[in-house]
C-alpha positions as CSV (number, residue, x, y, z in Angstrom):
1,X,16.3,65.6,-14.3
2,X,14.0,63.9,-16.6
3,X,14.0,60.7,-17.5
4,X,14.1,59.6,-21.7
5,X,11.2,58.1,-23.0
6,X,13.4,54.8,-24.2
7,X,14.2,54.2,-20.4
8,X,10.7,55.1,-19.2
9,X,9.2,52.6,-22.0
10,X,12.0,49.9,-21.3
11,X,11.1,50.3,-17.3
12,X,7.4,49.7,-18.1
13,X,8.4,46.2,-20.6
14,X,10.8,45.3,-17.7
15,X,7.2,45.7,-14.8
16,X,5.0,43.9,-17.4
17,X,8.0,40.7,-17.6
18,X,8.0,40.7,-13.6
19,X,4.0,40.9,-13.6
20,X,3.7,38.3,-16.3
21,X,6.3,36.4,-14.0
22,X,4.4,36.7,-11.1
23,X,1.2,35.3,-12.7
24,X,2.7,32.3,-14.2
25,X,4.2,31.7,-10.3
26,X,0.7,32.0,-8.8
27,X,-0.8,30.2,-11.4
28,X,2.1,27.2,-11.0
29,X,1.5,26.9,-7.3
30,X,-2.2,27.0,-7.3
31,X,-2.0,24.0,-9.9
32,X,0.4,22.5,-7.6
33,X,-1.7,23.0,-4.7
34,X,-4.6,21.9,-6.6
35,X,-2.5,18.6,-7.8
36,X,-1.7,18.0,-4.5
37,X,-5.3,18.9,-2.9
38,X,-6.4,15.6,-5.7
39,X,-3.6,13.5,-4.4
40,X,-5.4,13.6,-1.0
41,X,-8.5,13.4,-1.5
42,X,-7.6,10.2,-3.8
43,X,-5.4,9.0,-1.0
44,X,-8.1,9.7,1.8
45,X,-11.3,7.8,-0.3
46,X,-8.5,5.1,-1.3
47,X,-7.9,4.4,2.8
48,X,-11.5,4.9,3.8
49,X,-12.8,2.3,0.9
50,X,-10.3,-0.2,1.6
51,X,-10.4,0.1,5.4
52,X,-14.2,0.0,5.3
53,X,-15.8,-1.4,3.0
54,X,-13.1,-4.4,2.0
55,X,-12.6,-4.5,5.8
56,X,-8.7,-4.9,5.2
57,X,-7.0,-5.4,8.3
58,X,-3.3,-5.0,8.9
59,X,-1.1,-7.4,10.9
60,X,-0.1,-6.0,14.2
61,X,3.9,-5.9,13.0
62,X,3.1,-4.3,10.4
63,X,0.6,-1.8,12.4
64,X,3.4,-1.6,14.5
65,X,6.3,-0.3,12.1
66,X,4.0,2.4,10.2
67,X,3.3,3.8,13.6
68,X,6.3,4.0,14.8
69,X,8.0,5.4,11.1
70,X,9.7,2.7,10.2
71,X,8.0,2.0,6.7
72,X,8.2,5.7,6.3
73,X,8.9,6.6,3.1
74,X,11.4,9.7,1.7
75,X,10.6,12.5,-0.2
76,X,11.5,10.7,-3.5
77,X,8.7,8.1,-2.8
78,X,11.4,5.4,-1.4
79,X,11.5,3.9,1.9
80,X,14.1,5.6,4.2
81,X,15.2,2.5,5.7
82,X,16.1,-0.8,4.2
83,X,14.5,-4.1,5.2
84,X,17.3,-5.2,7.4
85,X,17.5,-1.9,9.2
86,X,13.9,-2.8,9.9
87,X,14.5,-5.8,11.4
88,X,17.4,-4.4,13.3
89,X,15.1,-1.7,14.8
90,X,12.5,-3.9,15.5
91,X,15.0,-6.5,17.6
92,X,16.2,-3.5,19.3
93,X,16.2,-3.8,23.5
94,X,12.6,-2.5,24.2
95,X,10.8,-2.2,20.8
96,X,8.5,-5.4,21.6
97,X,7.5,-4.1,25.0
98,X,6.2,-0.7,23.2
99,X,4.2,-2.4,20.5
100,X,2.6,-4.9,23.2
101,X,2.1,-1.8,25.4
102,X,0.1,0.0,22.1
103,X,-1.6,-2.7,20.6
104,X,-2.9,-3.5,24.4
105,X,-4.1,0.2,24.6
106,X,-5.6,0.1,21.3
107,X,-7.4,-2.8,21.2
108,X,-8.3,-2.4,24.8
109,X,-6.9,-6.1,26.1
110,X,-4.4,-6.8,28.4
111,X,-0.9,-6.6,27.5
112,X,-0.5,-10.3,28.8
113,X,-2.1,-11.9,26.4
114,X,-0.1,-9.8,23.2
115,X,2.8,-11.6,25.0
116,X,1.5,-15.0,24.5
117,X,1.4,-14.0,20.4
118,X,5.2,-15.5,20.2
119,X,8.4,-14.4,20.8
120,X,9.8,-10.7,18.9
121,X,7.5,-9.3,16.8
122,X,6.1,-11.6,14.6
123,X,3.6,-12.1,16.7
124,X,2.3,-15.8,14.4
125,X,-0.2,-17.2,17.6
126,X,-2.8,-14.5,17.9
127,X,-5.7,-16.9,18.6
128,X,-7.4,-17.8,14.5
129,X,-11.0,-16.8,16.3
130,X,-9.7,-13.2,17.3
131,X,-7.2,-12.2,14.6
132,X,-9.4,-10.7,11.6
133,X,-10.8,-8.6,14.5
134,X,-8.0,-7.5,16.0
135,X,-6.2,-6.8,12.3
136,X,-9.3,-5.5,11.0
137,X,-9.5,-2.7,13.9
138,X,-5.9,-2.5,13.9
139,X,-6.6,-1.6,10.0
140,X,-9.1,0.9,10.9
141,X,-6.7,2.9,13.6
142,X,-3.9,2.5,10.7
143,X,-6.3,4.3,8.5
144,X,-7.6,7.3,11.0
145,X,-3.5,8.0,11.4
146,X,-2.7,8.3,7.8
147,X,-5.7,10.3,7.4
148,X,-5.3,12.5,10.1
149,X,-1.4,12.8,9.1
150,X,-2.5,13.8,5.1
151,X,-5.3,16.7,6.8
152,X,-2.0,18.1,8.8
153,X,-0.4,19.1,5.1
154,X,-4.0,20.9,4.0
155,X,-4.7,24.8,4.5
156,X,-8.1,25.1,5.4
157,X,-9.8,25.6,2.1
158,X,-8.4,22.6,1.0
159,X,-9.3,20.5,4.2
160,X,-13.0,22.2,3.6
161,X,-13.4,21.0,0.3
162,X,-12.0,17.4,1.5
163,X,-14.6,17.4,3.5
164,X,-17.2,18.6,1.2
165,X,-16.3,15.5,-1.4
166,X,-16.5,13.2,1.2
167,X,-19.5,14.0,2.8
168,X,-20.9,13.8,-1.0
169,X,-19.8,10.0,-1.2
C-alpha cells in the first residue's frame, strides 16, 4: 500500500513541529540551567565576600535555627514557618541542649560555658571579649553550609565552572 504524497508531506511538517519543539525545550532548559548556574555563583561570591572580607558574624541563635531548618525558606522564596512557630520549636524540650551540644563542637569549647550564655536560646551573656569571635566563626561555618548545600544542586560542569570563576577572583 502506498502512502499519498499529502500524508507523506503532512508527516514530514508534523517531525519538523516536534523537532523545532524539541529545540526550543533544550534551548529553555539550558537558559534555565544557565540562569540558575548565575544564581549560584552570585549567591556563593555574595556569602564568601560577606563572610570574609566584612567578617560578618552570625549570633549563635540565629546560627542555630538555619542549621537546624528552621529559617528555611519554601519554594516560593517564603519562610516555611512563621516566627511564632519558631519560637515554639526553639522552646521545645531538648532544642537548647542540641544547639549548646553544636556550638560547643564547633567552636571547640566546653558545653559548660554555652550554658552560662542565659537561659533558652537567646543566649545575651556570651562574654563582650569572646563574642565577635565566636559569631564571626560561627558566620564562617554558616557560610561553608550554605555553600556546600548550593554545590549539592550543580551537575558537574556547572560546579567546574563555579570553581573556575572563583579561583579567578
Amino acid at each position: 500500500m502506498q502512502t499519498s504524497p499529502f500524508v507523506v508531506k503532512s508527516n514530514l511538517i508534523k517531525s519538523g513541529k516536534n523537532a523545532e519543539t524539541n529545540i526550543n525545550s533544550q534551548r529553555a532548559s539550558y537558559s534555565r540551567l544557565k540562569n540558575r548556574e548565575n544564581q549560584l555563583v552570585n549567591l556563593t561570591t555574595k556569602i564568601l565576600k560577606t563572610s570574609t572580607i566584612y567578617k560578618q558574624g552570625i549570633h549563635p541563635r540565629i546560627f542555630c535555627r538555619r542549621w537546624f531548618g528552621l529559617e528555611a525558606i519554601n519554594e516560593y522564596g517564603r519562610p516555611r514557618l512563621t516566627e511564632e512557630q519558631i519560637v515554639e520549636m526553639e522552646s521545645e524540650h531538648g532544642y537548647r541542649e542540641k544547639c549548646i551540644n553544636l556550638i560547643a563542637r564547633i567552636l571547640k569549647i566546653q558545653p559548660n560555658t554555652i550554658h552560662r550564655w542565659g537561659k533558652g536560646v537567646a543566649f545575651d551573656k556570651i562574654p563582650a571579649d569572646k563574642r565577635q569571635k565566636y559569631e564571626t566563626y560561627l558566620g564562617y561555618v554558616d557560610a561553608i553550609r550554605v555553600i556546600t548545600t548550593s554545590l549539592t544542586e550543580l551537575d558537574e560542569y556547572s560546579l567546574l565552572r563555579l570553581l573556575q570563576r572563583l579561583e579567578m577572583r
